[in-house]
Kinemage of the C-alpha trace (Angstrom):
@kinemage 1
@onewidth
@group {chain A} dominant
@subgroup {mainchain}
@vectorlist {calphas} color= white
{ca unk a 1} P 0.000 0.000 0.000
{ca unk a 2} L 2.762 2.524 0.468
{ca unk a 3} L 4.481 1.458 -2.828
{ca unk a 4} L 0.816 2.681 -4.477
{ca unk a 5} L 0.474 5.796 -2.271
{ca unk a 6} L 4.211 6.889 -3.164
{ca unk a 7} L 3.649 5.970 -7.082
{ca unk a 8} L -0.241 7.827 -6.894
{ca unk a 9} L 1.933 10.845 -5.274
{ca unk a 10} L 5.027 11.172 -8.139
{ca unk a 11} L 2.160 11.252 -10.781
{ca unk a 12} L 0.366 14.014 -8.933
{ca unk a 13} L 3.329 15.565 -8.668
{ca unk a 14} L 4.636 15.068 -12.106
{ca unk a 15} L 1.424 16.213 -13.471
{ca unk a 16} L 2.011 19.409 -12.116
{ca unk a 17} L 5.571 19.654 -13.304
{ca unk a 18} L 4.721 18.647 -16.832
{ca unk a 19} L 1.733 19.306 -18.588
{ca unk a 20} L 1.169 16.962 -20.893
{ca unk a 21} L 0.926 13.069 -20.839
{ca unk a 22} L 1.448 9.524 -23.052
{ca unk a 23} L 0.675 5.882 -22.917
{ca unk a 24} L 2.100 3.920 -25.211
{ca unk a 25} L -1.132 0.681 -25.662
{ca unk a 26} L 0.386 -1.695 -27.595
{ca unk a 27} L -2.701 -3.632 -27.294
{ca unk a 28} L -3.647 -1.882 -31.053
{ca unk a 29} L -0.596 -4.197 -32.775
{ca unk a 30} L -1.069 -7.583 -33.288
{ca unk a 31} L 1.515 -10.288 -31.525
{ca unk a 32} L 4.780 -10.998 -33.242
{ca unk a 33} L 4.598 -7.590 -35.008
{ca unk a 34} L 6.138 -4.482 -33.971
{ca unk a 35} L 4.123 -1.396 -32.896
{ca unk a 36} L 3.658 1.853 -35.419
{ca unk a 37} L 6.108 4.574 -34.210
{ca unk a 38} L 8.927 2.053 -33.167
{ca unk a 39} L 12.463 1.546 -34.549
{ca unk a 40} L 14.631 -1.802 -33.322
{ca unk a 41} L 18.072 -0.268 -32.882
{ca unk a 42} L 21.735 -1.289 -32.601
{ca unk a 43} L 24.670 0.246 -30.327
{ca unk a 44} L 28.003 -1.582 -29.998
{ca unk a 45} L 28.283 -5.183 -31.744
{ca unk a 46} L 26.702 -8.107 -32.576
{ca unk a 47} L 23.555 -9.691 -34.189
{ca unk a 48} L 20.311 -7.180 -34.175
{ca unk a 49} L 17.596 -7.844 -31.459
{ca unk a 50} L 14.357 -9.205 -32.403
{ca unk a 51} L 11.145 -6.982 -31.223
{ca unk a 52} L 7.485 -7.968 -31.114
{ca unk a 53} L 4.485 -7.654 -29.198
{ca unk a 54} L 3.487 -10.469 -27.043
{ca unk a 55} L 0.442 -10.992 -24.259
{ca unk a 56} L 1.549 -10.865 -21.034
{ca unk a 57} L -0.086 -11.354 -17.134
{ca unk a 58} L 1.065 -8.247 -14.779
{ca unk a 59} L 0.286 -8.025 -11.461
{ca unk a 60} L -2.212 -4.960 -11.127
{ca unk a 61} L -0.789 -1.698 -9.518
{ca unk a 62} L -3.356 -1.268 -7.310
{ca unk a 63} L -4.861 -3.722 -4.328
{ca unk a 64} L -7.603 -5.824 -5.314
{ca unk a 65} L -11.292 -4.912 -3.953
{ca unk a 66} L -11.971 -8.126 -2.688
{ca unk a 67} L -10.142 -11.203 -2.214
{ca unk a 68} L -11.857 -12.299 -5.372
{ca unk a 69} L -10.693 -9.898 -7.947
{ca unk a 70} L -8.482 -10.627 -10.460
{ca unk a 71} L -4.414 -10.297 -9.160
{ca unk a 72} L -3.010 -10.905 -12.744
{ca unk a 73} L -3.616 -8.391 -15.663
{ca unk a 74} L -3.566 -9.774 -19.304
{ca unk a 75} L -1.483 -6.893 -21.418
{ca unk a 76} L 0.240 -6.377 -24.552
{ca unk a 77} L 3.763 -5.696 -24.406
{ca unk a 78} L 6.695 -5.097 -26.105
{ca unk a 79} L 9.400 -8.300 -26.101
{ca unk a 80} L 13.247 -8.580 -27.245
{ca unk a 81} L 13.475 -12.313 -28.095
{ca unk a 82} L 17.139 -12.903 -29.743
{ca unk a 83} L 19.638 -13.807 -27.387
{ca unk a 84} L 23.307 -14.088 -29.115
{ca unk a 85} L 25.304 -13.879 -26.694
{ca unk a 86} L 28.383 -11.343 -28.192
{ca unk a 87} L 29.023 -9.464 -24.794
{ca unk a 88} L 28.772 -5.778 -26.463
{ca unk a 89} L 25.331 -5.892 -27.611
{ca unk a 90} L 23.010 -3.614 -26.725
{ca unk a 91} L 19.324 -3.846 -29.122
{ca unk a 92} L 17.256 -1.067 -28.447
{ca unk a 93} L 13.477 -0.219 -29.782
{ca unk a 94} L 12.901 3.738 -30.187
{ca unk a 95} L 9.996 5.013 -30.184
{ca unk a 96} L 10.283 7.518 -33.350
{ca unk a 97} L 7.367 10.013 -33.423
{ca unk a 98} L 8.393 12.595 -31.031
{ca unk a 99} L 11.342 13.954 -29.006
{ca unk a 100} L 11.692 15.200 -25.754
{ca unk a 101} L 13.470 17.166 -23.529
{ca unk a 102} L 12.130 17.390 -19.870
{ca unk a 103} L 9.949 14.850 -18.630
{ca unk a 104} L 9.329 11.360 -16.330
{ca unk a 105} L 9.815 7.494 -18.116
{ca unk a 106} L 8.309 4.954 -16.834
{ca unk a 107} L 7.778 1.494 -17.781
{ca unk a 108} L 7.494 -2.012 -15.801
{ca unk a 109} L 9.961 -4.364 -16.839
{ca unk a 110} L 10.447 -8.223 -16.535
{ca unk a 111} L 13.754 -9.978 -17.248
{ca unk a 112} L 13.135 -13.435 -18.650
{ca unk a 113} L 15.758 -15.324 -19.710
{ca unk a 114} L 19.809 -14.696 -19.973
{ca unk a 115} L 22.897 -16.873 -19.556
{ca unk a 116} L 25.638 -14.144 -20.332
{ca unk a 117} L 23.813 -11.328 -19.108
{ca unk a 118} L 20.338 -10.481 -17.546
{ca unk a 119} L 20.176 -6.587 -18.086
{ca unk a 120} L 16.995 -4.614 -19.221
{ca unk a 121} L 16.478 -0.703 -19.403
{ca unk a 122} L 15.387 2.721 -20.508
{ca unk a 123} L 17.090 4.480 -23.450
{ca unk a 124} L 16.131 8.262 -23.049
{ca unk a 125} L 17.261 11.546 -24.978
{ca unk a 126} L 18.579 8.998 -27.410
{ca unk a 127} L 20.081 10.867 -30.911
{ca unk a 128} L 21.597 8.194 -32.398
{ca unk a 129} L 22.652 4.522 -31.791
{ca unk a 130} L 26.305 6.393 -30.877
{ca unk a 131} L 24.448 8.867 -28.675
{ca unk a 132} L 22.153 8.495 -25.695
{ca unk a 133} L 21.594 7.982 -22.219
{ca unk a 134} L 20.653 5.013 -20.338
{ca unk a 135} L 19.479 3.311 -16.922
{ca unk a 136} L 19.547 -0.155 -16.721
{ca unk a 137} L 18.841 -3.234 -14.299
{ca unk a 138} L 20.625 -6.351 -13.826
{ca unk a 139} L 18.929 -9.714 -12.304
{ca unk a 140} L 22.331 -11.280 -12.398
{ca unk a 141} L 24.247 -8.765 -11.275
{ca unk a 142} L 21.528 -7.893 -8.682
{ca unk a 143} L 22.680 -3.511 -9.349
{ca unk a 144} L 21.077 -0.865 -11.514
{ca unk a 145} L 23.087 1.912 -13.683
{ca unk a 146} L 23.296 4.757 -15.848
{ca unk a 147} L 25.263 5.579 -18.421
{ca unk a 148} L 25.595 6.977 -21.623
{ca unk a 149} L 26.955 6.663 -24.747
{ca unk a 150} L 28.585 9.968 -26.755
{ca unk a 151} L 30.623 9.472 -30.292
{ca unk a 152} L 30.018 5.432 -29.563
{ca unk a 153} L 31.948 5.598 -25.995
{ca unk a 154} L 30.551 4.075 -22.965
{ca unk a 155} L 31.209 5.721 -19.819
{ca unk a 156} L 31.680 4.378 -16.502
{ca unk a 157} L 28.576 2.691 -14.928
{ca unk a 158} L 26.910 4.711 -11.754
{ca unk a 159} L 24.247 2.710 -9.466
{ca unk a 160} L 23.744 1.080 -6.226
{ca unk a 161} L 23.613 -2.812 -5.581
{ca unk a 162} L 19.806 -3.295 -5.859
{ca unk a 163} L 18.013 -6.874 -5.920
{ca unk a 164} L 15.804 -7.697 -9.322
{ca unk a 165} L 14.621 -11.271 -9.692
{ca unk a 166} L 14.330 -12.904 -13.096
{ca unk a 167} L 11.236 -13.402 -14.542
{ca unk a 168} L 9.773 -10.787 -11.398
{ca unk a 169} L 7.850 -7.547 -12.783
{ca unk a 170} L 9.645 -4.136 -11.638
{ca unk a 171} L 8.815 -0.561 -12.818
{ca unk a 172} L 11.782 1.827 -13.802
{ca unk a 173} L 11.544 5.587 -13.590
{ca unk a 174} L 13.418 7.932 -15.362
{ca unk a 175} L 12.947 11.710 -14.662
{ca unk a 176} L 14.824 14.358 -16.876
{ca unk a 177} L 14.941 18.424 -16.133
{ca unk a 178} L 17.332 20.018 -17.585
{ca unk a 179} L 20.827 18.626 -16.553
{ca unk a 180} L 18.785 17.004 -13.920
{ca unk a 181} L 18.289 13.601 -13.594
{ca unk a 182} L 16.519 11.282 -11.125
{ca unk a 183} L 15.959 7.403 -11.368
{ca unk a 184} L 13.369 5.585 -9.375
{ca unk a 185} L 12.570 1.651 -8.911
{ca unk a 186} L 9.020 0.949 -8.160
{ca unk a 187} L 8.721 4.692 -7.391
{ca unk a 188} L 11.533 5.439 -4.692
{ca unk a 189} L 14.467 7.318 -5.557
{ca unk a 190} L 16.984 4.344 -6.373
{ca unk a 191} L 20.071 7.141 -6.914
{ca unk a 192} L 21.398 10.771 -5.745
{ca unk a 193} L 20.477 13.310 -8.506
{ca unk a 194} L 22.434 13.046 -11.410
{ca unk a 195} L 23.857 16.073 -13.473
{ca unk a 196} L 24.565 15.955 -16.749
{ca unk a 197} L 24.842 17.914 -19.818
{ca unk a 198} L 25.434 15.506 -22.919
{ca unk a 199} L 22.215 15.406 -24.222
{ca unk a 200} L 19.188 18.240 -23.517
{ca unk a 201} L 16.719 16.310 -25.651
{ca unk a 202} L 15.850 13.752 -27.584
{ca unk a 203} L 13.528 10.242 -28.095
{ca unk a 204} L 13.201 7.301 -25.163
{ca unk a 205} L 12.769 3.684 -25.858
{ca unk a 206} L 13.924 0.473 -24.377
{ca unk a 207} L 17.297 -1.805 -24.195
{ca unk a 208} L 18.498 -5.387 -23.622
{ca unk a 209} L 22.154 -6.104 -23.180
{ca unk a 210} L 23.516 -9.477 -24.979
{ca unk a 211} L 21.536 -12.871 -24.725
{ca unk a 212} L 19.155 -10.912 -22.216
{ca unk a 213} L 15.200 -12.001 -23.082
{ca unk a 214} L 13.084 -9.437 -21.840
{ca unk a 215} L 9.340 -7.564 -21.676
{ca unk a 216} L 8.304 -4.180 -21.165
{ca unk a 217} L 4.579 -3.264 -20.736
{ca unk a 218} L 2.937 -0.086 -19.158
{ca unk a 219} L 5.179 2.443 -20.479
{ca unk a 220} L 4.035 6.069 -20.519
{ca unk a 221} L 5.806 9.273 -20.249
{ca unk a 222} L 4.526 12.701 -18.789
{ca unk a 223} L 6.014 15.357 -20.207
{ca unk a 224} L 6.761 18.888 -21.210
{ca unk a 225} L 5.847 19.606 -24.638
{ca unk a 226} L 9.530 20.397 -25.817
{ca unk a 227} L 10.315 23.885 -26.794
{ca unk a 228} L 13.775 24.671 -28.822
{ca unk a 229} L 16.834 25.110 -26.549
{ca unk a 230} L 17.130 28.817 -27.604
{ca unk a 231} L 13.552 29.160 -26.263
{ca unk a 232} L 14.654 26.692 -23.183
{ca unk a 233} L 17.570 29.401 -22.441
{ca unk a 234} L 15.667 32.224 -22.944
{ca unk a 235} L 13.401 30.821 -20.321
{ca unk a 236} L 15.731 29.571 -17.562
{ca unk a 237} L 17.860 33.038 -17.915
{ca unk a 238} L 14.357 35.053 -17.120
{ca unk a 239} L 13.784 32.535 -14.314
{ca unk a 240} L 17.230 33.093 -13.252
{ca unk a 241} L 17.515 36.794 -13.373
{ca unk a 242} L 14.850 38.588 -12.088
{ca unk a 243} L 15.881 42.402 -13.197
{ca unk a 244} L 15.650 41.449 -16.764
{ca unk a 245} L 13.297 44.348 -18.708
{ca unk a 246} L 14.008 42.022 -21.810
{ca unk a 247} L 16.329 39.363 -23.324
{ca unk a 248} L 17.379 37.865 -27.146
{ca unk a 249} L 18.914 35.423 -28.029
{ca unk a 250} L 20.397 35.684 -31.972
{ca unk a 251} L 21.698 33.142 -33.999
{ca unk a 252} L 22.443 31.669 -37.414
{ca unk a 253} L 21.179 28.257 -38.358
{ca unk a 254} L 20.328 26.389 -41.832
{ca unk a 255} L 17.270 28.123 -42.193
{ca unk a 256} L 18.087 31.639 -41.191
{ca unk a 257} L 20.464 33.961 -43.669
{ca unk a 258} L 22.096 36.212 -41.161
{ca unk a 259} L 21.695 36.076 -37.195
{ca unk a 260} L 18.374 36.595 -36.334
{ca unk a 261} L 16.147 36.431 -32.875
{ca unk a 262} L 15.616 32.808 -31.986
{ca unk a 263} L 13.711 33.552 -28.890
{ca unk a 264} L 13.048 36.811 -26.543
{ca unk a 265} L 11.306 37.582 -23.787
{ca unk a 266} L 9.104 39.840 -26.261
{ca unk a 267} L 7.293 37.138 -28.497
{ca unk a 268} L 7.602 40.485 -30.974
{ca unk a 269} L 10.924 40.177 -31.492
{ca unk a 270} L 11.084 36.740 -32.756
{ca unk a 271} L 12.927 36.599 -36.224
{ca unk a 272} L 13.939 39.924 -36.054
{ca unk a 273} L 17.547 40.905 -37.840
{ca unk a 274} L 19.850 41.595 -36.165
{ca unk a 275} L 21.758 45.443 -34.847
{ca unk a 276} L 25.064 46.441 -35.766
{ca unk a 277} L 26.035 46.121 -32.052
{ca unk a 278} L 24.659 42.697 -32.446
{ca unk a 279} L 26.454 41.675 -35.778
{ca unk a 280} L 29.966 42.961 -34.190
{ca unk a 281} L 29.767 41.145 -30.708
{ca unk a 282} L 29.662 38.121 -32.617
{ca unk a 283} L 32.140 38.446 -35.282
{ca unk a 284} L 34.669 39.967 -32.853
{ca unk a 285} L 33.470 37.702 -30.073
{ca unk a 286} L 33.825 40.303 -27.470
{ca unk a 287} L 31.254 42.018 -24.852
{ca unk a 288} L 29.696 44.973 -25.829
{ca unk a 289} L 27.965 47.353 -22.668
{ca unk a 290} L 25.611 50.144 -23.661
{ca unk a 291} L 22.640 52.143 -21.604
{ca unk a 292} L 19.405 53.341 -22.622
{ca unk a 293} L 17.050 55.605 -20.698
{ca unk a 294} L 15.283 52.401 -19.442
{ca unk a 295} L 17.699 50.245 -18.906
{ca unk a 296} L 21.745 49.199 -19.055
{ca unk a 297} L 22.090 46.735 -22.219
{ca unk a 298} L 24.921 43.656 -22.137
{ca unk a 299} L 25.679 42.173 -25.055
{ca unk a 300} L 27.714 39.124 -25.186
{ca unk a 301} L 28.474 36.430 -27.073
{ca unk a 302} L 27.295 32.817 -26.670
{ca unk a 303} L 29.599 29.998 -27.324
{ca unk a 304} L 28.439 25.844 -27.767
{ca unk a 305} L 30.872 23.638 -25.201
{ca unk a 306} L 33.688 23.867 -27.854
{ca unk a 307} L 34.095 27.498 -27.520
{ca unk a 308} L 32.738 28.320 -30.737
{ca unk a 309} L 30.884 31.521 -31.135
{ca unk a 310} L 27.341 30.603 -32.369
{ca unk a 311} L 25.253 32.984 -31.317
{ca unk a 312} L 24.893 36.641 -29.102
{ca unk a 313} L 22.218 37.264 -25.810
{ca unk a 314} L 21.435 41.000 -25.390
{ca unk a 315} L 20.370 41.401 -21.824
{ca unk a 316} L 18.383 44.765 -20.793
{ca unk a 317} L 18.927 45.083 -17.072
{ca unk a 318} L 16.429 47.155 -15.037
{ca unk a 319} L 19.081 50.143 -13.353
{ca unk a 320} L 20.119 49.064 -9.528
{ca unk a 321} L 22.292 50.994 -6.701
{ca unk a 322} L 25.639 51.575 -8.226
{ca unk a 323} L 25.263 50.196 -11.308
{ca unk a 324} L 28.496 50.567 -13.539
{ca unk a 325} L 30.092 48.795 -16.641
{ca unk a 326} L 31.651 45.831 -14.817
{ca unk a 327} L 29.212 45.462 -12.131
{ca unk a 328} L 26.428 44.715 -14.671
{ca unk a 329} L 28.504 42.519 -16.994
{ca unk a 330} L 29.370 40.585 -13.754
{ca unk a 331} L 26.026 39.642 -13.446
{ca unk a 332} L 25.336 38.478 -16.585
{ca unk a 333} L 28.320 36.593 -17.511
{ca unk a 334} L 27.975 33.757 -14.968
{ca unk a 335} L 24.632 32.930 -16.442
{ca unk a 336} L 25.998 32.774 -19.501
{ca unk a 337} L 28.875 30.272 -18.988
{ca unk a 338} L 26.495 28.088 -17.101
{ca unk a 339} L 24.107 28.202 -20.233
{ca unk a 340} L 27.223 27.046 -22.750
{ca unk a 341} L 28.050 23.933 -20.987
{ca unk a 342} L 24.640 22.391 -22.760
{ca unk a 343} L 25.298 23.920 -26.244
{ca unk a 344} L 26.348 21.167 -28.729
{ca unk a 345} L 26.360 23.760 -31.730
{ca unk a 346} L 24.388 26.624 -33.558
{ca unk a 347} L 22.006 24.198 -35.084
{ca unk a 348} L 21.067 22.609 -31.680
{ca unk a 349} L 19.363 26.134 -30.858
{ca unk a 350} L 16.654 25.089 -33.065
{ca unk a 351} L 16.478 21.637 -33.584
């Protein structure tokens, strides 16, 4: 009963956190054939994994009524079936329709069969089969972990020693906000809070590790409908800064000729060209400080995590008590450096 009140609190609380919701039903596919919207994918080596829907009995979430009410649920779910056994084999299933950037995962999860490895698991902001996060169980190794992969590297495991039983149901959490990351096992915080700023978006879907059988069923994923990361930093910057008359954030991408406004504060100044001020803090990648009658204007350049120059924020900055050139650009710069550690490049701002 406190397992139920503790999951029936997390989706109040997500609800509120994210506004929109998803279930994915694969009760519309018929078994042995894989669900519309879903992509079997490879990372690392070896034969491909085999996906289908199959029936299933789960044990229902929520106490029975009465002593006579059904315990076991018959569901569709989603199976991996192929078990070769090469050791660096991971076959995924993505689902394809939709990306997203902050949201909660979850799915219950039940690891049938496995002589080399018994390992099941969310794949989340997933780009490509050389890009993506994941959190994973083991029934053999009795532990759970995250990782990720970036440019087809694995990086060290993180997780506690947790005990899953073969062929026993479990549900897996996985909530993403902004570098934030929390993982839960049957809705308890399994991990500290994870930081992390490889990926800020992306698609979810499922993975198996090796000769690992396994079934996933119940997945949904609550969500925030997923605004561009220009928009996303325009937004966390206001949040952040609270003497802000307005903010813009320029840059050049495939479809634009020229910087333009990505996002503002003003939903007016979307697209607009941009100044001369503008045009030189980014070609000359240096800070430019300016005042109006209204307000003191910084504008600086904004770099991706390689340094690069792809883009310029002009802050206007509501006057304060001894307000000078470097006392204003020291309050903007900080932000600004904190933003750039999640840039992966000028097109990322829009994608």
């Amino acid at each position: 009963m406190i397992r139920t009140i503790t999951r029936l609190l997390l989706t109040t609380w997500v609800g509120l956190l994210f506004g929109a919701e998803r279930h994915f039903d694969f009760g519309s596919t018929a078994p042995g054939s894989l669900p519309e919207g879903w992509k079997p994918e490879m990372a690392g080596a070896g034969a491909p994994g085999a996906w289908k829907v199959v029936e299933v009995e789960v044990p229902s979430v929520l106490q029975p009524l009465s002593p006579q009410a059904p315990r076991l649920n018959r569901k569709a779910a989603l199976s991996q079936t192929a078990a070769s056994r090469e050791d660096e084999r991971f076959p995924m299933i993505i689902h394809t329709a939709e990306r997203y950037g902050d949201f909660t995962f979850s799915a219950r999860i039940r690891i049938e069969e496995g002589n080399l490895e018994q390992i099941a698991g969310l794949v989340f902001r997933y780009q490509d089969p050389r890009n993506f996060y994941v959190v994973r169980a083991s029934a053999l190794g009795n532990n759970l972990r995250f990782y990720k992969f970036v440019d087809g590297e694995r990086s060290a495991p993180i997780g506690p020693s947790i005990r899953f039983q073969k062929g026993g149901w479990f549900e897996l959490s996985v909530r993403a906000e902004g570098n934030q990351i929390d993982v839960l096992v049957n809705g308890t915080n399994a991990l500290p809070t994870l930081t992390d700023n490889s990926f800020n978006s992306g698609r979810i879907g499922f993975i198996t590790k090796s000769d690992t059988i396994a079934t996933f069923t119940d997945a949904s994923i609550r969500y925030r409908p997923l605004e561009t990361l220009a928009a996303s930093l325009v937004r966390q910057t206001l949040e952040q800064q609270q003497r802000l008359i307005n903010l813009r954030l320029y840059g050049i991408t495939k479809a634009t000729e020229g910087l333009k406004c990505l996002a503002a504060k003003n939903a007016s100044d979307l697209g607009q060209l941009a100044s001369e001020t503008v045009k030189k803090v980014h070609r000359e990648n240096q800070v430019y400080y300016g005042k109006t009658p209204e307000a003191a204007v910084v504008t600086a350049p904004l770099h991706d995590r390689n340094g690069d120059v792809i883009g310029v924020m002009e802050f206007h900055l509501k006057p304060f008590a001894g307000q000078i050139e470097s006392t204003t650009v020291a309050r903007v710069l900080p932000t600004i450096r904190k933003l750039e550690s999640g840039i992966a490049g000028a097109q990322s701002l829009v994608d």
